[in-house]
VMD Tcl script that draws the C-alpha trace (Angstrom):
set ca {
  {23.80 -12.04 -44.14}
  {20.02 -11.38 -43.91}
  {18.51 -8.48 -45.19}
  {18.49 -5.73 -42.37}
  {15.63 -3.97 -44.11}
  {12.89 -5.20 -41.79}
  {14.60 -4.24 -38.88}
  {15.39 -0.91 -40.29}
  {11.43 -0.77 -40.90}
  {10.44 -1.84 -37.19}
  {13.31 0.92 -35.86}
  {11.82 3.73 -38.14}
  {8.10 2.58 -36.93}
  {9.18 2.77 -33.03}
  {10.33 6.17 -34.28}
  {6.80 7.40 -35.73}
  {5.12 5.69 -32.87}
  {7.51 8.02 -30.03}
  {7.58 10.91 -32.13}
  {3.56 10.43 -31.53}
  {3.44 9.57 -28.30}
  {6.20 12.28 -26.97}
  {3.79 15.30 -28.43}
  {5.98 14.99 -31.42}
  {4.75 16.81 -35.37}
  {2.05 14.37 -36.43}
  {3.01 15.05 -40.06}
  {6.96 14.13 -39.42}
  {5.52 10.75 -37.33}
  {3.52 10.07 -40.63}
  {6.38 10.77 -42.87}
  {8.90 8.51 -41.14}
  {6.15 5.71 -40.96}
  {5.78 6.04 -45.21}
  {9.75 5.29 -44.84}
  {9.42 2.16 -42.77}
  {6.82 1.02 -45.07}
  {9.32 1.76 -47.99}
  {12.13 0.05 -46.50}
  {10.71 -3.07 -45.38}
  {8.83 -3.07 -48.99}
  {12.35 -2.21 -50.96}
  {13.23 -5.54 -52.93}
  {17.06 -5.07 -52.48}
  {19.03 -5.31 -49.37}
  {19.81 -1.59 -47.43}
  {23.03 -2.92 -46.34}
  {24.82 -2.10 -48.94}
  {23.82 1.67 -49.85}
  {24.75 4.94 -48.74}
  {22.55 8.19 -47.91}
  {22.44 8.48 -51.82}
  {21.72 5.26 -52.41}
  {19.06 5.20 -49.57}
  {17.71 8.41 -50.97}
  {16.91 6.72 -53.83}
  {14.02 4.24 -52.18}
  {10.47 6.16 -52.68}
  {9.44 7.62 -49.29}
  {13.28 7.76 -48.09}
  {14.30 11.88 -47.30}
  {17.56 12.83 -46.68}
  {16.73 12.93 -42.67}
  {15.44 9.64 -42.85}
  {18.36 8.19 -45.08}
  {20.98 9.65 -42.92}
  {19.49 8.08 -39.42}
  {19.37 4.81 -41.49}
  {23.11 4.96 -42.24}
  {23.90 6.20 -38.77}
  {22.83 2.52 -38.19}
  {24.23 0.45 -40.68}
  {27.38 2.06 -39.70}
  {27.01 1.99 -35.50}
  {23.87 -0.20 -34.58}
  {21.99 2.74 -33.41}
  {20.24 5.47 -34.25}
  {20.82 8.56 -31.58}
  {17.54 10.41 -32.65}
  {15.20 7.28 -31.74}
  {17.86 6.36 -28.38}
  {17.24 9.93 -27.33}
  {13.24 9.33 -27.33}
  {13.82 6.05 -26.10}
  {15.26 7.52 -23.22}
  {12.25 9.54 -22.31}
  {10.04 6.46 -21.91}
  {11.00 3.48 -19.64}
  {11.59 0.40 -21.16}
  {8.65 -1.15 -19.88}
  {6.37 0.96 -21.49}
  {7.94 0.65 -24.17}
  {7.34 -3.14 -24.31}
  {3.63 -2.44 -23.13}
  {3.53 -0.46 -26.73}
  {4.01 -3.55 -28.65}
  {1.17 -5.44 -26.89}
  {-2.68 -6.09 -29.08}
  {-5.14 -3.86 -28.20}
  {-2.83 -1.25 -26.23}
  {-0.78 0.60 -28.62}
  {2.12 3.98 -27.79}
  {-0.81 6.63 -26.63}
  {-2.75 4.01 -24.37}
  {0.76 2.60 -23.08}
  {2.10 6.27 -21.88}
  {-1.47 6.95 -20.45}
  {-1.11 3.86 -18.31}
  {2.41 4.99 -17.49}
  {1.20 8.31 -16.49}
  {-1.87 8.31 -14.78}
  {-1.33 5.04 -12.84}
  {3.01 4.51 -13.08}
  {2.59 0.96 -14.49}
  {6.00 0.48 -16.14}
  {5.82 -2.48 -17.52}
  {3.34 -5.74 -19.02}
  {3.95 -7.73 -15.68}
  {2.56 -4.84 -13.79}
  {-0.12 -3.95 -16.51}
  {-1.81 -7.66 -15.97}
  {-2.07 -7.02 -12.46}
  {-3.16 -3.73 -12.70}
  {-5.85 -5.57 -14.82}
  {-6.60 -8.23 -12.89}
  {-6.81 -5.82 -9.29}
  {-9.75 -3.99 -11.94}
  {-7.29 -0.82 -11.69}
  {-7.92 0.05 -15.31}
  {-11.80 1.10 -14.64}
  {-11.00 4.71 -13.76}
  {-9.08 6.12 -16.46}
  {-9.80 7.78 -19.39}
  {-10.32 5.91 -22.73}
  {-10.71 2.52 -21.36}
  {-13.93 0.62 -21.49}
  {-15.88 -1.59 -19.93}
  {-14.39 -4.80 -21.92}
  {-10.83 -3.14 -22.61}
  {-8.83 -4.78 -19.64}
  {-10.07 -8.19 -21.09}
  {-8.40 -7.18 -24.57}
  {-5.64 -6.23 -23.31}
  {-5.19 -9.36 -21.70}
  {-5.97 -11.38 -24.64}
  {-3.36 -8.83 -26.27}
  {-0.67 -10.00 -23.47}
  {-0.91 -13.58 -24.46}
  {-0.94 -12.72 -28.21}
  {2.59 -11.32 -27.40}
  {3.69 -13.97 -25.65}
  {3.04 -16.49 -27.54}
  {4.39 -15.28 -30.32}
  {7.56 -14.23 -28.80}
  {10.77 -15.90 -30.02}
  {8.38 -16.82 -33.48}
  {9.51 -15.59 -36.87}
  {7.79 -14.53 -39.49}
  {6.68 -16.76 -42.35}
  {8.97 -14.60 -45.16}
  {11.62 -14.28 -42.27}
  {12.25 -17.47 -41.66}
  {11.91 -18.55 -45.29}
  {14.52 -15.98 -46.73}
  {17.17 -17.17 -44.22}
  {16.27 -20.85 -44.57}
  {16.82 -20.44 -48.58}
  {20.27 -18.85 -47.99}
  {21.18 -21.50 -45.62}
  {20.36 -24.40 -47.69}
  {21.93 -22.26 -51.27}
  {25.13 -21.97 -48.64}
  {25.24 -25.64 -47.62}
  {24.28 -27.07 -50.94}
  {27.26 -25.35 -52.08}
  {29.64 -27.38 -50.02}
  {31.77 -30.56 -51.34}
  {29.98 -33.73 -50.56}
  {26.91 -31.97 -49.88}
  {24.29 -34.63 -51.92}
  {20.85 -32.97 -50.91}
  {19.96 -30.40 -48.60}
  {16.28 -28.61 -47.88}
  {15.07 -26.98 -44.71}
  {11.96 -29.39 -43.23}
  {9.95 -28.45 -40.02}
  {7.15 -25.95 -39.72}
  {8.80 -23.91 -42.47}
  {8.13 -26.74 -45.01}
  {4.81 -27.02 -43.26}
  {3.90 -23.53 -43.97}
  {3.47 -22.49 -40.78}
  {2.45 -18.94 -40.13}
  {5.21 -18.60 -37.50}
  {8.56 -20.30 -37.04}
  {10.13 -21.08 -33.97}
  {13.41 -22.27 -35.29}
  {14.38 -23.68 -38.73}
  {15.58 -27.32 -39.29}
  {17.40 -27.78 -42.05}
  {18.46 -31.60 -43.40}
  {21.31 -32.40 -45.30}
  {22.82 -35.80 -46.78}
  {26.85 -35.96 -47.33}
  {29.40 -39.09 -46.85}
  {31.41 -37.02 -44.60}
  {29.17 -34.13 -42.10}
  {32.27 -32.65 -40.79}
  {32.31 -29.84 -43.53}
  {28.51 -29.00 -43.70}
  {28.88 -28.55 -39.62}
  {32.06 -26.07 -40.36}
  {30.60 -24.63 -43.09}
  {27.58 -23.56 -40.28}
  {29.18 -22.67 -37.89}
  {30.98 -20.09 -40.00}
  {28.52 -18.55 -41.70}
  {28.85 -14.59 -41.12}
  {25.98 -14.24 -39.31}
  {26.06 -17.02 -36.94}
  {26.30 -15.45 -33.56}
  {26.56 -18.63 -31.42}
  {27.50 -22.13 -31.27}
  {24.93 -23.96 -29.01}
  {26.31 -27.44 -29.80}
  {28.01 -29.78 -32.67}
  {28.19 -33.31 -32.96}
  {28.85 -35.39 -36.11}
  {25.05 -35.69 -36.81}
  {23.36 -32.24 -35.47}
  {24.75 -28.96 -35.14}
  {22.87 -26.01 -33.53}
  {23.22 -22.45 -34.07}
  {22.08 -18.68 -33.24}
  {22.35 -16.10 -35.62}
  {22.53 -12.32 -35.24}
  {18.78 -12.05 -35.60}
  {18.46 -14.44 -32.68}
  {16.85 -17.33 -34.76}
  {17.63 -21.06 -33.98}
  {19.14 -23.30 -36.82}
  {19.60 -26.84 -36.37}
  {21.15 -28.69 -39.47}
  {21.20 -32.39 -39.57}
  {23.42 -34.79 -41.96}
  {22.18 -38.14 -42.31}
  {23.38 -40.38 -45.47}
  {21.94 -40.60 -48.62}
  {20.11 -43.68 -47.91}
  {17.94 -42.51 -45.00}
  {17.03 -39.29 -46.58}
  {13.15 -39.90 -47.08}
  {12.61 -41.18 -43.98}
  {14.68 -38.50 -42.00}
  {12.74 -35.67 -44.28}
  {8.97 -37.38 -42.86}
  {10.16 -37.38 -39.42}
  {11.72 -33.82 -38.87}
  {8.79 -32.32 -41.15}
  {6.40 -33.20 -38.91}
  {3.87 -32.73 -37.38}
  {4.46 -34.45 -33.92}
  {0.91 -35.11 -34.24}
  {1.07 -36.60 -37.87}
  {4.24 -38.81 -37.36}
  {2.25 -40.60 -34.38}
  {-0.07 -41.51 -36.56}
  {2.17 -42.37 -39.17}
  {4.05 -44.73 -36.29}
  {0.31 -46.34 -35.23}
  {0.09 -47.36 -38.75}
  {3.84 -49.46 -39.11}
  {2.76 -50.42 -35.34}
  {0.26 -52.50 -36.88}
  {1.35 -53.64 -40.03}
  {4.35 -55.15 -37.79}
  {6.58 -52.32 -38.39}
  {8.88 -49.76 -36.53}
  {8.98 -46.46 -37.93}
  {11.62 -43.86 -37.21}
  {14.15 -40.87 -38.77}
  {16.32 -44.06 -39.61}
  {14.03 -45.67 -41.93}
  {11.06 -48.63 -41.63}
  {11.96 -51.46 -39.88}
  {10.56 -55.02 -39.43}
  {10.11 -55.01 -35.84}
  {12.87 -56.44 -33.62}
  {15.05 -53.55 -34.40}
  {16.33 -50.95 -32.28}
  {15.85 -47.19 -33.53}
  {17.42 -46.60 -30.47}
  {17.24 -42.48 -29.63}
  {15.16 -40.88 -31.83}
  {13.38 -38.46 -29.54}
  {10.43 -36.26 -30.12}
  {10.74 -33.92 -33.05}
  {12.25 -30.73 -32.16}
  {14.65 -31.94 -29.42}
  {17.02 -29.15 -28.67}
  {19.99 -32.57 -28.11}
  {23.07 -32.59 -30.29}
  {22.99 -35.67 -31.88}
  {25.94 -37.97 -30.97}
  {25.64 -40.27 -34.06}
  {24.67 -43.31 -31.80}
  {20.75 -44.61 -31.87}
  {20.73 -45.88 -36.00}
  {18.60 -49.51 -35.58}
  {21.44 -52.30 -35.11}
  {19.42 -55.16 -36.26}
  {15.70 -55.92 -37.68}
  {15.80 -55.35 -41.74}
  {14.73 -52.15 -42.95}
  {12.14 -52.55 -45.63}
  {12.41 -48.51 -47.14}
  {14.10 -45.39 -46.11}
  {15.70 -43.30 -49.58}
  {12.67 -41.50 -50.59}
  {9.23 -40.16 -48.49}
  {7.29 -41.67 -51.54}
  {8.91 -44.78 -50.92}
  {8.15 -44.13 -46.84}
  {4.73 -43.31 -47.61}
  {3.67 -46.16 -49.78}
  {5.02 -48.68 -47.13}
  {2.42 -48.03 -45.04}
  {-0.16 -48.19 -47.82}
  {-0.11 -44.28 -48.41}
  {0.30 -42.09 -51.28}
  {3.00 -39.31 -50.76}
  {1.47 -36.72 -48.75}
  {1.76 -32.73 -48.87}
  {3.85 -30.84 -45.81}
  {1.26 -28.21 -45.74}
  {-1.49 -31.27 -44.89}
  {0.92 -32.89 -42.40}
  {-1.24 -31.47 -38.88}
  {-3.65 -34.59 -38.37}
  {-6.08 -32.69 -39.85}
  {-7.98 -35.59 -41.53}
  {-5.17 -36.46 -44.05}
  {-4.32 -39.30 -43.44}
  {-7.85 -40.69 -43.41}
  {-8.39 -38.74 -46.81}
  {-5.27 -40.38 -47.97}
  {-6.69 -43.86 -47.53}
  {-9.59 -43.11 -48.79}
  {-7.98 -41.88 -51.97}
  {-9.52 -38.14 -51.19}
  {-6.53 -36.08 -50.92}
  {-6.95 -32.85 -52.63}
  {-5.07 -31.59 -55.19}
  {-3.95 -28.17 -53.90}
  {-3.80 -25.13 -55.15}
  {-0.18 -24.19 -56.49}
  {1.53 -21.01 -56.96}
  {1.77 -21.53 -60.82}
  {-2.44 -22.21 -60.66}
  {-2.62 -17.99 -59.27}
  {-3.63 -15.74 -63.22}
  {-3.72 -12.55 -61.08}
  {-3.95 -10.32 -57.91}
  {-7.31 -8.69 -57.15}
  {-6.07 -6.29 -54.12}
  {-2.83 -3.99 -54.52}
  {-1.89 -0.18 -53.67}
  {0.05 2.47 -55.00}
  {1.31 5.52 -54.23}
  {-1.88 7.45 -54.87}
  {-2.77 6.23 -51.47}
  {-0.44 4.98 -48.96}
  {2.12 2.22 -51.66}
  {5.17 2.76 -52.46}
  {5.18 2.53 -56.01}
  {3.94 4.32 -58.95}
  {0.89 2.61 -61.12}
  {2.98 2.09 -64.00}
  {5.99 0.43 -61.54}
  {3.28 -1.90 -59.73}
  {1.79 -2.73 -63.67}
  {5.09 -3.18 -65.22}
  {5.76 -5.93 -62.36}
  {2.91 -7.47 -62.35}
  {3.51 -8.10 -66.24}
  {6.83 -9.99 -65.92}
  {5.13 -12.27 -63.27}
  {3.31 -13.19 -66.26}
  {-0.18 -12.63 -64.69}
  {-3.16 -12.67 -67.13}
  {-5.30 -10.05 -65.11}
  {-4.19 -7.39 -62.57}
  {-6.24 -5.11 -60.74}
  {-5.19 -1.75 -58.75}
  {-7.62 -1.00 -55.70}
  {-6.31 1.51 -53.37}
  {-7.93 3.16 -50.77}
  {-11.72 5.13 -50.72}
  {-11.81 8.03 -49.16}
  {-13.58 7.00 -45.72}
  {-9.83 6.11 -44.76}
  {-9.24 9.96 -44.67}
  {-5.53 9.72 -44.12}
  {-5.25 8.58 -47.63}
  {-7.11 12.05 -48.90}
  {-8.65 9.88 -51.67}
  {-11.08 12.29 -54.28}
  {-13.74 10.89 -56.95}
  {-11.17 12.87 -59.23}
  {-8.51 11.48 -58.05}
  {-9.97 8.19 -58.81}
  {-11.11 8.59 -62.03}
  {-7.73 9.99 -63.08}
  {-6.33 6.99 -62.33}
  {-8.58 4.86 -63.86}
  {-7.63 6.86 -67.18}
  {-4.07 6.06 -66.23}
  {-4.70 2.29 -66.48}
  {-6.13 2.24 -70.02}
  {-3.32 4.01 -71.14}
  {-1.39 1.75 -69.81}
  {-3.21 -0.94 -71.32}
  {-1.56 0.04 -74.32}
  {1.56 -0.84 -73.15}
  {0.44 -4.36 -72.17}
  {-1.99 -6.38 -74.65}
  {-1.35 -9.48 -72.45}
  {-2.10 -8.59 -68.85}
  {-6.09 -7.37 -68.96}
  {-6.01 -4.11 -66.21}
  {-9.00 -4.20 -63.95}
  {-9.40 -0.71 -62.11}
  {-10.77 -1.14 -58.24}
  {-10.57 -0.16 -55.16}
  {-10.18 -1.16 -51.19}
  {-13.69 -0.25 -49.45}
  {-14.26 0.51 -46.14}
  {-16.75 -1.10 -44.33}
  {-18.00 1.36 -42.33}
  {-19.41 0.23 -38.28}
  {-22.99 0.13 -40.11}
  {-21.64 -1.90 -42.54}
  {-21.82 0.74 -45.32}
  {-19.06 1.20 -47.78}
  {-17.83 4.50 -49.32}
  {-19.35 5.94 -52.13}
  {-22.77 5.62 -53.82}
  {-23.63 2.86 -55.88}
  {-23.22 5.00 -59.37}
  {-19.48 5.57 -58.41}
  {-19.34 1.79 -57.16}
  {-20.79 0.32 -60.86}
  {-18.00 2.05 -62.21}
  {-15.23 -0.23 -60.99}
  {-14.04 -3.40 -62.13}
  {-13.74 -5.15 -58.82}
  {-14.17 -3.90 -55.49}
  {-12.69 -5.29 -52.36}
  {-14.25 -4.19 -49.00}
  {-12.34 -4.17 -45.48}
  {-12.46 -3.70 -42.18}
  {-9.70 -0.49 -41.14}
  {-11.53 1.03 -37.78}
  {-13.99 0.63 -35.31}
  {-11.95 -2.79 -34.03}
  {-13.57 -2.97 -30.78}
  {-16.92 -3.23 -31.45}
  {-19.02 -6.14 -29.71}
  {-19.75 -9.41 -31.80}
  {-22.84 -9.15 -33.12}
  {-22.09 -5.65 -34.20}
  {-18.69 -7.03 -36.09}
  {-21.28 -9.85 -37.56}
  {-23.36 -7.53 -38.62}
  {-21.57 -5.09 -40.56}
  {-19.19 -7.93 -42.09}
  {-22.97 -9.53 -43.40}
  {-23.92 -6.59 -44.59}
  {-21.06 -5.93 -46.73}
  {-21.24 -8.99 -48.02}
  {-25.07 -8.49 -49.37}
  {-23.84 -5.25 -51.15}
  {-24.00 -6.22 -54.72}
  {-20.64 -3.63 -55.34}
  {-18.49 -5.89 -53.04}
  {-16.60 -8.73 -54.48}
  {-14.34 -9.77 -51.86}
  {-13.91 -8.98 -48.38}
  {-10.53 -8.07 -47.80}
  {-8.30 -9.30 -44.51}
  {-11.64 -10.52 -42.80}
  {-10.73 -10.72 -39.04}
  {-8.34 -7.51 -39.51}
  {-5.21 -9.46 -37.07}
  {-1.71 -8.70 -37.49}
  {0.48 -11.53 -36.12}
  {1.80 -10.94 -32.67}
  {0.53 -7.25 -32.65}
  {-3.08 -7.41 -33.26}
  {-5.66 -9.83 -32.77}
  {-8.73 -10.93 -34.97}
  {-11.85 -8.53 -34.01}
  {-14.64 -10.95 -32.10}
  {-16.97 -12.05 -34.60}
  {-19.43 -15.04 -36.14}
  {-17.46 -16.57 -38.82}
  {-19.97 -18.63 -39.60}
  {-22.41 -16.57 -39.92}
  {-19.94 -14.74 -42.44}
  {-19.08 -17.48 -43.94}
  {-22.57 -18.54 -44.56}
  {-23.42 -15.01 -46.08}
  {-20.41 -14.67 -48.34}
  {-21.32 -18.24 -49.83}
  {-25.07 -16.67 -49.92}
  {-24.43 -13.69 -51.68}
  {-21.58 -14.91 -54.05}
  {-18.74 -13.12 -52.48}
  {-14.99 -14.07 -52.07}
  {-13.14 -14.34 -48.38}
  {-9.82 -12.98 -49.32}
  {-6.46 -14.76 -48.11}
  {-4.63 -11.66 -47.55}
  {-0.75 -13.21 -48.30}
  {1.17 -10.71 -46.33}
  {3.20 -12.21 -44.25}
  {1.80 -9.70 -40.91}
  {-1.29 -10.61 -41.69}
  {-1.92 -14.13 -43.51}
  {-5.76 -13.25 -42.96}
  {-7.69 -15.73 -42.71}
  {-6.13 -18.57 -40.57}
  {-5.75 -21.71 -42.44}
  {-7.97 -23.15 -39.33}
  {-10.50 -20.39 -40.68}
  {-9.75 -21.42 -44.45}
  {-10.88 -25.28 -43.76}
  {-14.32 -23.46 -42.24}
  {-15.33 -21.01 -44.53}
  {-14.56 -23.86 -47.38}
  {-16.95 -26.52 -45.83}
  {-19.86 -22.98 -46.23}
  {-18.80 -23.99 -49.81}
  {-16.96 -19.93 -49.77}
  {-14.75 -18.56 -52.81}
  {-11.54 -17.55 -52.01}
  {-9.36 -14.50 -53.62}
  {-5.38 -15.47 -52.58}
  {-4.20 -11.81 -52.65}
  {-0.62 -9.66 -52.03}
  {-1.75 -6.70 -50.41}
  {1.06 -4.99 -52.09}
  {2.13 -1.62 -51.05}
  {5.08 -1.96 -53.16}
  {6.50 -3.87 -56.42}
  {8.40 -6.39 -54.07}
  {5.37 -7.32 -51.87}
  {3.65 -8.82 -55.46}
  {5.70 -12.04 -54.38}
  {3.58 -12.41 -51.23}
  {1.25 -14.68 -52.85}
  {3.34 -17.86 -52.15}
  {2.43 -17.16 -48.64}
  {-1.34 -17.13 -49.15}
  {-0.82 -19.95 -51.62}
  {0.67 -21.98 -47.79}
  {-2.24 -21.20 -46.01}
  {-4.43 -22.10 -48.61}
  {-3.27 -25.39 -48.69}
  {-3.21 -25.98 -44.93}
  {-6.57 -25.35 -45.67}
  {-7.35 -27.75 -48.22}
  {-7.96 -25.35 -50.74}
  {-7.77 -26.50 -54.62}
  {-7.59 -24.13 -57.97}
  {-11.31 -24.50 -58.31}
  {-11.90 -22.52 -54.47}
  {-9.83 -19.53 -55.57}
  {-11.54 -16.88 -58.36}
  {-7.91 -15.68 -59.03}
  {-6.69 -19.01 -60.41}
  {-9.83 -18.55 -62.70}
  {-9.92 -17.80 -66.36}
  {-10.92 -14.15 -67.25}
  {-13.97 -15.24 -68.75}
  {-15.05 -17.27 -65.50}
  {-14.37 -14.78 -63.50}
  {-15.80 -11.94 -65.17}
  {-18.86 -14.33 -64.89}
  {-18.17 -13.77 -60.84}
  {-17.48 -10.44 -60.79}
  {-20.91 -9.13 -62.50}
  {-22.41 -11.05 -58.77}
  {-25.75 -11.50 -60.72}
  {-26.15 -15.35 -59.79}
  {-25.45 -17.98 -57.14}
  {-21.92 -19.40 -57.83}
  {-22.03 -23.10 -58.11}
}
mol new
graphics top color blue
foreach p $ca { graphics top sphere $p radius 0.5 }
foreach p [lrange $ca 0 end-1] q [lrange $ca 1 end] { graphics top cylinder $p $q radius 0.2 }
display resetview
């Protein structure tokens, strides 16, 4: 069964966020948020432990551990029911939407009895919103911006959501008798940043087992339909699976079509169009075939088995290679797969050679528990290590982000910390840092003395998200042009489905950061995935660095990378964009920001 951890995390959030909202201790709110952040960052499975055992995650108190078993063991928690009860549903939901957020929601419920995001839009729209306290001129526009951030996402999973179930499923199905090949295709093999359901594709003689085998997985909650070709499921977590079984021989050509995109297997069809061919999940066909159905990718139908071509010779169907080169194409990524250009690159023999995973020698942004992680230095080192990284840098927080209650002393000690720890590992060069804020001037914390004394600095944006567009230019330019910055750090500051980029000139940023010699980051958590790969393709044609970076808050999140590493390649990116898949040497070179990069 999935991990419950993440929902264990969003459950202790909505906790923190009542406890605030209901005139709750602001220190307890802050405390139970530290154990949502542990518990979604924990790199085993909660389901499993007791209070002890729970006790034993970093940031978990007894209190906190004892509510979390209360749910493993019921489904609910009567603490957060109890505060749930005091605010209506609807505002509730009007929490969760960009730009409004639990104070602003119970405001609105209130001072004008809006109840719910239906009524909030029209609230908006009849200019209702004016009147009351702590809403600007510009905020009912947000808000509705906000509103269709939610809804569009709603019903989407999560990038490391979707891909941790999808593994399990194909590990499960693999595992069958007569199962020959099996891999999840879609947007999950396309990287996208959200899933709305996961296809998974499967060869086998005989289907009738794989579709069993399904259907009785433990946390299947629902049977939508089964046929000998397609079976579609629910599970607990309420995400769609459809599995497929075609036979061995049509693999390749089944794997291109339900991969995708729509918009890349229309062009893909244009091309065996004209070379006299028919091109569908079955195979390639000399025209005068029948592919019979075949509908549009992601067709919710259960396949009936009927449709495979009855006559016309099929010239190649085992292998996408094989698919690919029939139309006079090399094999071509999933991640490039959105009519993006690709195909035209392909032809032109200009496809680049992306980035990998294995090309990544470090991580230039992570956290500990000095500021608001998880994990101790030497836990977050020692990790870091056995991912066999050949440079690592620490950067938590400056002390702008006063939450965090960062000191120069408490910095420094730390940095002594690290070279002791260097010690320990002769392999994995330790680069001390820090996460900047960039201030709404554009400033950074501390003075450039303290600033020359770290390795690598990343700057971000953490407050002041409303600010107008050429004031979010601005400050992002100016950060850019201070020679203590290396990389800016989740750029347009969005988290998927709860927050939206702030409003600014990306070209303009991009066109400074290439300027001034400093890295965009591709912030790899899976909330964030900051910048959009549609952001990636623009900042690279400003001829931009990249840094592909976890974020981590705790040892687990150091996998994140293989995130960034899908966005990166969605947008084009190739080793020699990212300073992180540098040598030291080269980027040492970088980090001293003395000269135009080439």
């Amino acid at each position: 069964m999935p991990r419950l951890n993440d929902q264990v995390r969003e459950l202790l959030q909505e906790y923190a966020d009542l406890i605030n909202i209901t005139g709750g201790d602001a220190f307890r709110a802050r405390a139970y948020e530290k154990a949502a952040r542990a518990v979604g960052g924990h790199p085993e499975d909660v389901a499993g432990l007791d209070v002890k055992g729970l006790q034993q995650i970093p940031g978990v108190g007894k209190s906190t551990a004892e509510k979390i078993a209360e749910y493993l063991a019921t489904g609910e928690i009567p603490a957060l029911e109890a505060l749930r009860a005091e605010i209506p549903s609807g505002v509730r939901e009007m929490m969760a939407v960009p730009s409004v957020g639990p104070k602003r929601a119970l405001a609105l419920y209130r001072d004008l009895g809006i109840a719910s995001v239906d009524e909030l839009a029209g609230a908006i729209r009849a200019d209702k919103l004016s009147g009351v306290a702590g809403f600007g001129e510009r905020s009912g526009e947000k808000i509705l911006h906000g509103i269709e951030l939610m809804r569009q996402s709603g019903g989407r999973t999560l990038l490391d959501a979707a891909t941790e179930l999808a593994e399990q499923l194909v590990a499960a199905l693999s595992a069958v008798p007569g199962c020959t090949r099996c891999a999840y295709a879609g947007s999950l093999r396309r990287m996208r940043e959200t899933v709305g359901d996961i296809d998974v594709l499967a060869t086998a003689a005989d289907s009738a087992p794989l579709m069993a085998a399904l259907t009785g997985l433990p946390y299947v909650a629902e049977v939508i339909g089964s046929g000998p070709t397609k079976t579609s499921v629910r599970t607990a977590q309420g995400i769609q699976v459809d599995l497929r079984v075609v036979p061995e021989e049509d693999w390749g050509a089944a794997l291109v079509y339900f991969t995708g995109s729509k918009a890349h297997n229309i062009k893909l069809r244009t091309m065996a169009v004209r070379a006299g061919l028919k091109l569908s999940e079955y195979g390639l066909f000399e025209v005068g075939g029948d592919t019979g159905k075949g509908g549009a990718k992601g067709s919710k139908d259960v396949g009936d088995g009927k449709g495979k071509a009855a006559e016309g010779a099929k010239v190649v169907s085992a292998t996408e290679e094989e698919v690919y080169a029939a139309l006079g194409l090399p094999w071509i990524p999933p991640t490039l797969r959105e009519d993006r250009g690709e195909i035209e690159a392909a032809l032109d023999g200009e496809l680049p050679d992306l980035i990998q995973e294995s090309d990544l020698r470090g991580d230039l942004h992570t956290h500990t528990d000095l500021t608001d992680g998880l994990a101790t230095l030497t836990e977050m080192v020692d990790t870091a290590a056995a991912r066999g990284y050949s440079y690592y840098a620490v950067t938590d927080h400056a002390p702008d982000l006063v939450m965090q209650r960062m000191t120069d002393e408490k910095m420094l000690a730390q940095r002594e910390e690290l070279r002791r720890l260097a010690d320990r590992h002769r392999k994995l060069r330790l680069l001390h840092g820090t996460e900047l804020n960039i201030g709404p001037d554009g400033g950074v914390d501390w003075p450039p003395g303290f600033l020359a004394g770290f390795d690598v600095c990343v700057a971000s944006v953490h407050s002041h998200f409303t600010l107008d567009r050429a004031a979010q230019t601005r400050r992002l330019i100016r950060a850019c042009e201070n020679p203590y910055v290396h990389v800016i750090g989740h750029l347009t500051t969005r988290r998927i489905g709860r927050r939206g980029p702030i409003d600014v000139d990306l070209d303009a940023v991009f066109a400074a950061a290439a300027r001034t010699g400093t890295a965009i980051e591709i912030n790899s958590s899976p909330q964030r995935l900051d910048l959009r790969d549609e952001d990636v393709l623009r900042a690279k044609r400003h001829g931009v660095r990249f840094a592909i970076d976890s974020d981590a808050h705790a040892t687990g999140h150091l996998a994140y990378p293989r995130f960034g590493i899908g966005t990166a390649q969605r947008g084009w990116l190739t080793a020699e964009d990212v300073i992180n898949a540098w040598t030291w040497q080269r980027l040492k070179h970088f980090l001293r920001k003395d000269a135009l990069r080439k």
